[in-house]
C-alpha positions, 0 to 999 in steps of 0.5 A: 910648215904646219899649224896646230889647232885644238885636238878634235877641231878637225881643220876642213875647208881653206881657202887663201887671200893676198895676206892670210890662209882660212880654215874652216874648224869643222867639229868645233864650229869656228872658222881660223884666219891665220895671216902670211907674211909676203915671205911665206911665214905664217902669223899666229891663228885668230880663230872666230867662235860662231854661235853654234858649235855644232854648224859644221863649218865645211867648205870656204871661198873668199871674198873680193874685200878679204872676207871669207864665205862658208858652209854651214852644214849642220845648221842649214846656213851659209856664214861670213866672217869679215876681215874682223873676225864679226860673223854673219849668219844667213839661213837657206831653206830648211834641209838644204845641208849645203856644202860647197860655196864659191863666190858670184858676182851679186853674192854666193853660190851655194850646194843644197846637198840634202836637197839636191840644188844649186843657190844663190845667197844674195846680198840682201841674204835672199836665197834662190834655188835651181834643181838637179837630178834628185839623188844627185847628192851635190858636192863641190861648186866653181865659178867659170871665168865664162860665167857658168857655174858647175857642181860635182854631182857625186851621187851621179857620177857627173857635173852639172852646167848651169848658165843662163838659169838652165842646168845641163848634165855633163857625164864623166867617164867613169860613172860611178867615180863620186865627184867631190872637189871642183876647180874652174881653171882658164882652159876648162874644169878639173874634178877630184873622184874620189871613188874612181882615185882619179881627176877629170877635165873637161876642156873648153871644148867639152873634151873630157879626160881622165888622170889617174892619180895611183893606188889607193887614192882617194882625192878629195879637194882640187885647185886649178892652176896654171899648168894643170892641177893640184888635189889632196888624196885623202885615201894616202894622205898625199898632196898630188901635182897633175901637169900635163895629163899625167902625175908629177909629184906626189907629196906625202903629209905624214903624219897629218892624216885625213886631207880635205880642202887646199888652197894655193896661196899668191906665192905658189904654195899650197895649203892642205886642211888635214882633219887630223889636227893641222894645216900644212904648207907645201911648198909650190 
């Protein structure tokens, strides 16, 4: 199954709640909520406008009331979007450029890329920021169920720990492998490297591995689940299963091109944001 939007709106992040699948609309500043019925069909889109078209809405996470949080890249703010479809707009400090979000338990976390950092948007709309190495160009942030927040440091090739308002280093494998995407799961964190063409795990007891995912892979967004992984490879334009330290299925979205965020739904499926123009469902 696939879902359409405008030529050159360039569907990005998403994220799944128990009723609806949330697609951020990267090169037309608007976010889309588009319902799913318990059956696995998909409603018809209600896409939100924000007040500027050029805010670069890029990743989004959920909210625990069904409302969604996102990036706004372009614009330096974090936006949300309530069940509604009424927008809020809440600015973080000047040159921050953040990218990834996930929800925290008295807000939102966010990456300040432009300015290597880890925040905090609270609900009053303060924000907090926690430093990282300079140049370590943030990427994706997760939540632990631990309580710890890590952050794909795709300019040093490693992750960034952050609990009790101390940040660690955790290096990766390989060094240069640009971390981008990061999913907390029960037994540890998945990582996508986009330029190693791989995925990491680093297990509860710090254990680090690595899965490669085939030539030209380019994986760029993950999700944790059960048996291990699920992550887009936006170098051949693949969905890609990862179960037991090795890769299970790959499946090919053609002719969607360009994969960036997925989401896996209550049912099991996954829902891929293919910049080319679609949103498509995989089944689980």
């Amino acid at each position: 199954m696939t879902i359409e939007f405008p030529p050159g709106s360039g569907p990005y992040g998403v994220t799944a709640t128990v009723d609806a699948v949330w697609v951020t609309l990267v090169h037309a500043g608007a976010v889309a909520r588009v319902p799913v019925h318990p059956d696995g069909r998909a409603g018809r889109p209600r896409v939100t406008d924000l007040d500027d078209p050029d805010c670069r809405p890029s990743v989004l996470c959920a909210a625990p009331d069904g409302a969604v949080w996102f990036s706004r890249t372009g614009d330096d703010a974090v936006g949300h979007v309530d069940r509604d479809g009424r927008p809020t707009r809440f600015p973080v400090p000047a040159g921050s450029a953040p990218y990834g979000v996930a929800p925290a338990a008295d807000g939102v976390w966010f990456t300040a890329t432009g300015t290597d950092a880890l925040g905090l948007l609270t609900p009053d709309g303060a924000a907090r920021t926690w430093a990282l190495p300079p140049g370590s160009r943030p990427a994706a942030v997760t939540a632990a169920p631990d309580g710890t927040v890590w952050v794909a440091l795709n300019g040093a090739g490693a992750l960034a720990r952050f609990a009790d308002g101390e940040v660690d280093v955790v290096a990766l494998p390989t060094a240069d492998g640009g971390p981008v995407g990061i999913a907390a799961g029960a037994d540890g964190v998945w990582v996508a490297q986009i330029l190693a063409g791989s995925v990491a795990h680093v297990a509860a007891d710090g254990a680090v591995t690595e899965v490669p995912l085939g030539p030209g892979a380019k994986p760029h967004a993950v999700a944790a689940v059960a048996d291990g992984c699920r992550v887009t490879d936006w170098g051949t334009a693949h969905v890609v299963d990862v179960a037991g330290g090795e890769v299970r299925r790959r499946v090919d979205l053609a002719p969607g091109r360009e994969p960036h965020g997925l989401a896996v739904g209550p049912d099991g499926a996954v829902w891929v944001a293919l910049e080319s123009g679609t949103l498509a469902r995989v089944p689980g």
